[in-house]
C-alpha positions in Angstrom: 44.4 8.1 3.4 44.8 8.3 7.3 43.1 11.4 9.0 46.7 11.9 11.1 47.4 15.0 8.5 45.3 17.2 10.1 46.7 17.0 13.3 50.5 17.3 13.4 51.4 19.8 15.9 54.6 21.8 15.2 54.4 20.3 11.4 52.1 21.8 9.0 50.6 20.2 6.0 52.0 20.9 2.8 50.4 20.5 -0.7 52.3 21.4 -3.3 52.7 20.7 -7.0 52.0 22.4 -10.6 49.0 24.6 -11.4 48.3 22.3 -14.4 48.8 18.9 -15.6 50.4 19.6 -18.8 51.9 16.5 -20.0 52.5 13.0 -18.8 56.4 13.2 -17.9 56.0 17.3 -16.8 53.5 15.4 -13.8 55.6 12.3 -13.0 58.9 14.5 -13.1 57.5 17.2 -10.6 56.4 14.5 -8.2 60.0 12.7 -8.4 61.0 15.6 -7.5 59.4 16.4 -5.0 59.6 13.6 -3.5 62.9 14.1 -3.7 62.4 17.0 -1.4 60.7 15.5 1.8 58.8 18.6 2.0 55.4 17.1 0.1 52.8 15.5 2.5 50.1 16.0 -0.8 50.3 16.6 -4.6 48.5 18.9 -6.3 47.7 19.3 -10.0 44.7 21.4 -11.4 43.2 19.5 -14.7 39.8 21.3 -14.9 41.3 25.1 -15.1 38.3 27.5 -15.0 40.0 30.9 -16.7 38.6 34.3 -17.2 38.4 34.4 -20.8 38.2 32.0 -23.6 40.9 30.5 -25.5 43.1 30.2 -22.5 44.5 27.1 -21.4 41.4 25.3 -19.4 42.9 22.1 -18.5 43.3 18.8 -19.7 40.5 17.5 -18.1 39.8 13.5 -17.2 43.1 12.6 -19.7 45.4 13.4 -16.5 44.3 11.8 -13.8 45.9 8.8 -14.7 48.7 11.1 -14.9 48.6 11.7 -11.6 48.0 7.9 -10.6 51.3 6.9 -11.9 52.6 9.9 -10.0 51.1 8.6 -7.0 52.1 4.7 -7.4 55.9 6.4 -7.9 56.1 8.4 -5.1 53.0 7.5 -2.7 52.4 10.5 -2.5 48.1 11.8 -2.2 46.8 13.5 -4.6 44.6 16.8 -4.6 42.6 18.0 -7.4 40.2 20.6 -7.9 36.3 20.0 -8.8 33.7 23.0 -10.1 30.7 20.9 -10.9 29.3 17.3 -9.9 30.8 15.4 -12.7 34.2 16.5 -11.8 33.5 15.0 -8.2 32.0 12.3 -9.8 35.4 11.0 -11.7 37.3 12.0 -8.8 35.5 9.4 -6.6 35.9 7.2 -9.6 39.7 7.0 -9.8 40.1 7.6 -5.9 41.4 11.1 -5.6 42.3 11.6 -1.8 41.8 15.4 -2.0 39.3 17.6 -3.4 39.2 21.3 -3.5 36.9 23.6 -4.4 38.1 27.0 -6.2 37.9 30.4 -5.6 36.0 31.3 -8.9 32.9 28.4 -7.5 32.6 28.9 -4.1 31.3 32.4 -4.9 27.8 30.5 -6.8 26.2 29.1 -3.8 24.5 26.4 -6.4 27.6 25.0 -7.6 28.8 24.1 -3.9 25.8 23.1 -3.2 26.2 20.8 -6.3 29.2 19.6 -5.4 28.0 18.8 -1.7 25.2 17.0 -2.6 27.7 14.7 -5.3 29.8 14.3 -1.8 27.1 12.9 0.5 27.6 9.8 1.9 31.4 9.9 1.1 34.0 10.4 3.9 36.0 12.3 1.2 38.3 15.4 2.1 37.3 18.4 1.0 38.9 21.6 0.9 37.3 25.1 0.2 38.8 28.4 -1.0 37.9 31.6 -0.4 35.7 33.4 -3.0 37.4 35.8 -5.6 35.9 39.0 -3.7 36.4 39.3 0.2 32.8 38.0 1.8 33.3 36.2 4.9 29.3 34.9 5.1 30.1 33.2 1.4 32.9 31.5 2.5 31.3 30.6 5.7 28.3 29.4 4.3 30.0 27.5 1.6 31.6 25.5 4.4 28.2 25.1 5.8 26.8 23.5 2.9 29.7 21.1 2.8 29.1 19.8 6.4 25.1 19.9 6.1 26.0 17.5 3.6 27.5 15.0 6.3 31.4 15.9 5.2 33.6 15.9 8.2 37.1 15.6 6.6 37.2 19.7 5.8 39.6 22.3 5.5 39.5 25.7 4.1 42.3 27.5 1.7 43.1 31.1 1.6 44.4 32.4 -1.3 43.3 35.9 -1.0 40.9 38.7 -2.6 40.5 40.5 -5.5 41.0 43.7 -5.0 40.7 46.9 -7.5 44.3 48.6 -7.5 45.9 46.4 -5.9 49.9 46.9 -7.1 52.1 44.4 -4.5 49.3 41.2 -4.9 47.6 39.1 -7.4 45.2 38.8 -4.7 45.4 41.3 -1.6 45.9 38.7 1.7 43.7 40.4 4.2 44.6 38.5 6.8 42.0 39.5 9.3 39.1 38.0 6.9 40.7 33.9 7.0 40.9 35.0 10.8 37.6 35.5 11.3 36.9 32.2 9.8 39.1 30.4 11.8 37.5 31.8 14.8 34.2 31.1 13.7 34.9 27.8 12.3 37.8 26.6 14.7 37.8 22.6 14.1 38.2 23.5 10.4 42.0 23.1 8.9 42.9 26.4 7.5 45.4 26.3 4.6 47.3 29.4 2.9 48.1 29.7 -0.5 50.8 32.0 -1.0 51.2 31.2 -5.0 47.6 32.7 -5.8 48.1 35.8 -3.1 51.2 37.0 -4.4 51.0 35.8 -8.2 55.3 35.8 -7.9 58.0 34.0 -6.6 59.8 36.4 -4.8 57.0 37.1 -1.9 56.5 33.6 -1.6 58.6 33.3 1.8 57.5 36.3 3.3 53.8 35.5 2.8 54.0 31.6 4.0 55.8 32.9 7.0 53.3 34.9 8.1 50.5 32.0 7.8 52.6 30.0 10.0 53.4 33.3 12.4 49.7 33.5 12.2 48.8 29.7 13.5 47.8 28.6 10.0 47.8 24.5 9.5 49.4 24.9 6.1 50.9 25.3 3.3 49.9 25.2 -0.5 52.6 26.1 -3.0 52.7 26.0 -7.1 55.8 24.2 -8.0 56.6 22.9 -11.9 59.9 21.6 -13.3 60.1 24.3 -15.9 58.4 27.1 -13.7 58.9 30.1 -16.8 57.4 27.5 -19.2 54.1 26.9 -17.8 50.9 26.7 -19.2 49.3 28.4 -16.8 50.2 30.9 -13.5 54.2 30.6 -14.4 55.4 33.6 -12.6 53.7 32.3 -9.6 55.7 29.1 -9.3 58.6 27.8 -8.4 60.9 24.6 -9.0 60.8 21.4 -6.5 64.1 22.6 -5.4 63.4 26.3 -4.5 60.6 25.0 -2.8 62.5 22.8 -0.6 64.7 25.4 0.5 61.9 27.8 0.9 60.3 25.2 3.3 63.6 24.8 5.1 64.0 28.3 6.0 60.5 29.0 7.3 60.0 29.4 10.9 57.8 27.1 13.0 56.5 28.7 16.0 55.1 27.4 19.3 51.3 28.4 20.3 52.4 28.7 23.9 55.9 28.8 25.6 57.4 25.5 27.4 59.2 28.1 29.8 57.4 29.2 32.6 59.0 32.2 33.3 58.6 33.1 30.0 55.0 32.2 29.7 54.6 34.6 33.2 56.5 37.6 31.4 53.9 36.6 28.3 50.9 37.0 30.9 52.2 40.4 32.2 52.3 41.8 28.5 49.1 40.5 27.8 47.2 41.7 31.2 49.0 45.2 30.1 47.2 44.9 26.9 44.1 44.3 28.1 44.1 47.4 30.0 44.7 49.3 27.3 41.9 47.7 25.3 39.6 48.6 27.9 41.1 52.4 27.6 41.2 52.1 23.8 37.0 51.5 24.2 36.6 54.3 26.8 38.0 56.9 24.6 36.5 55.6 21.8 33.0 55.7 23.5 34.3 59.5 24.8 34.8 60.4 21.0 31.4 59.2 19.5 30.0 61.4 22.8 31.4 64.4 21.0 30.4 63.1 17.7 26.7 62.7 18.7 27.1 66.7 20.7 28.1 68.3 17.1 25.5 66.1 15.2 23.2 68.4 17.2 24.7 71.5 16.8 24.6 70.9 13.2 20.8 69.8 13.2 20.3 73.4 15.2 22.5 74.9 12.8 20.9 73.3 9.5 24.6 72.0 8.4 25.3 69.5 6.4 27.2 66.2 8.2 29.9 65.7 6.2 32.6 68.1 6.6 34.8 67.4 3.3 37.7 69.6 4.6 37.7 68.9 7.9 38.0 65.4 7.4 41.1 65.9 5.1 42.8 67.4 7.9 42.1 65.0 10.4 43.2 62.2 8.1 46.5 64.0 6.7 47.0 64.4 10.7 47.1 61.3 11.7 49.0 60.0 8.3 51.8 62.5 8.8 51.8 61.2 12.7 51.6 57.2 12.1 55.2 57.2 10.6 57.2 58.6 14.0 54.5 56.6 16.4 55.9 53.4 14.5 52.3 52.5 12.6 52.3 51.9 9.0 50.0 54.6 6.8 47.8 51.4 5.8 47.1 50.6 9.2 46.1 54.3 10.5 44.1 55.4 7.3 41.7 51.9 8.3 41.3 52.8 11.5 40.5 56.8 11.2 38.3 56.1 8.2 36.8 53.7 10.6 36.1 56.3 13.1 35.4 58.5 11.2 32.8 56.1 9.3 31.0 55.7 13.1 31.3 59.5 13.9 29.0 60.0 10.6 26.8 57.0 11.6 26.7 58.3 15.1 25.2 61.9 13.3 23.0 60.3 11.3 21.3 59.1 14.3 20.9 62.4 15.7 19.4 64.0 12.4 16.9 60.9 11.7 15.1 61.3 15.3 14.8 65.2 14.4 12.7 63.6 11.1 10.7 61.3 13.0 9.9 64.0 15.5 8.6 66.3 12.8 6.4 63.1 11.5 4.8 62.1 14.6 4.0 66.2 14.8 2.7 66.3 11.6 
């Protein structure tokens, strides 16, 4: 499989295909069809299916690859499979799988990556990485890390979202800014979104793969099935060959950088302006924590406690009942007080724990 997939500008790479292997004709028929489509650069198909709890559907295991041969010899279109363990990678290899990825549920056991990794060395295979289940940048990073200390050098990374307790729009809450950071960390690496596994439905879909590609992403991976309600695994989450080509079709691809240079001199302007206000943004900011750090010692002099329950309540319902007519979403101004607020206490803290010390060196 040529390299020339991870560089398209303007075209992102998209993976799409069932969530399981189910049966002979359900893989061949999907991969007709979306073929069909012209909107399929890579097919996907999970036949080891690591579930939650016992009993459900796990996969057909090394029965489908040849599945998903024939798929390939029909259409000629790659294939991407997911491994958890060595011996996956090992049959992989094997029958010649152009893709592998590694799942959410393993990349959080830093001894199963490194498994896989080692199984991988030597290889020029491509290798994709999810995020783990539960939002920890370092994991994901370092999961990366083993991959490329193992010589790998055809990598990508997927996100597919977090876990998140009370979530009620999500599967799997997106948080954008936590596949940012990796991207800016790790910039050479192709970053893939997986809008089937953050939104676990069909109707946020569109909205959620628009984003990625709003947000620079280089992709696309995206759940489709023949019979989508009749799938074995992750139905409401996917969608038919045809609703995904008209999904594709109606997404938005967005330049990095203007071609117009009077438009890229008005994008300048707006930027400089924003910079200056970053730069005011920090001075009040370090102006605040000032004050924070003057009441941190009134409160030692006064022997009061640094948390202020009610106070806080007031500040936050302030800003809430404000962020709606300022144009700023409750989500979004709730972070950011809590944030400063977080700081503020921090900032206290300080001022209490040199008091301690002081009395210790005196005593």
């Amino acid at each position: 499989m040529s390299d020339k997939w991870f560089n398209k500008p303007g075209k992102p790479l998209l993976i799409a295909g069932p969530c399981s292997a189910e049966t002979e004709d359900q893989v061949l028929q999907t991969a007709i069809r979306l073929k069909n489509t012209g909107k399929a650069d890579v097919f996907r198909a999970g036949i080891w299916k690591p579930r939650t709890r016992p009993g459900a559907f796990e996969g057909v295991g090394e029965s489908g690859i040849p599945w998903l041969i024939n798929a390939k010899k029909e259409t000629g279109i790659p294939l991407a499979v997911e491994v958890a363990k060595a011996e996956h990678v090992e049959i992989c290899l094997k029958y010649g799988i152009d893709i592998m990825w590694i799942g959410a549920r393993t990349t959080v056991n830093p001894f199963a990556v490194q498994e896989i990794a080692d199984a991988l060395r030597g290889t020029n295979q491509i290798v994709f990485l999810k995020n783990p289940v539960n939002p920890d940048l370092d994991l994901w990073l370092g999961g990366m890390e083993r991959l490329i200390n193992a010589g790998l050098t055809r990598l990508g990374a997927i996100h597919r979202g977090f876990s998140f307790f009370g979530e009620k729009i999500y599967r799997n809450r997106p948080q954008w800014q936590i596949a940012i950071d990796f991207k800016t960390q790790m910039p050479d690496i192709c970053m893939i979104n997986d809008p089937s596994h953050i939104c676990g439905n069909r109707h946020l879909l569109a909205k959620i793969a628009q984003k990625a590609l709003d947000l620079n992403f280089d992709g696309l991976m995206i759940e489709t099935h023949i019979t989508p309600d009749q799938a074995w695994s992750d139905a409401a989450q996917q969608i038919t060959p045809e609703t995904y080509k008209s999904l594709i079709e109606n997404l938005k691809i967005r330049d990095i950088e203007p071609a117009d240079s009077l438009v890229k001199s008005h994008l300048d302007r707006l930027r400089r302006e924003i910079d200056i206000l970053d730069d005011e943004i920090m001075h009040v900011l370090a102006s605040r924590m000032e004050l924070a750090r003057e009441i941190g010692y009134y409160k030692r002099n006064h022997n009061m406690t640094i948390l202020q329950s009610e106070r806080w309540k007031e500040i936050l319902q302030k800003f809430i009942d404000r962020s709606q007519d300022n144009g700023l979403s409750e989500d979004f101004i709730t972070q950011i007080i809590k944030a400063i607020h977080d700081e503020s206490i921090e900032q206290q803290e300080r001022v209490m724990s040199a008091e301690l010390k002081l009395r210790e060196v005196r005593e």
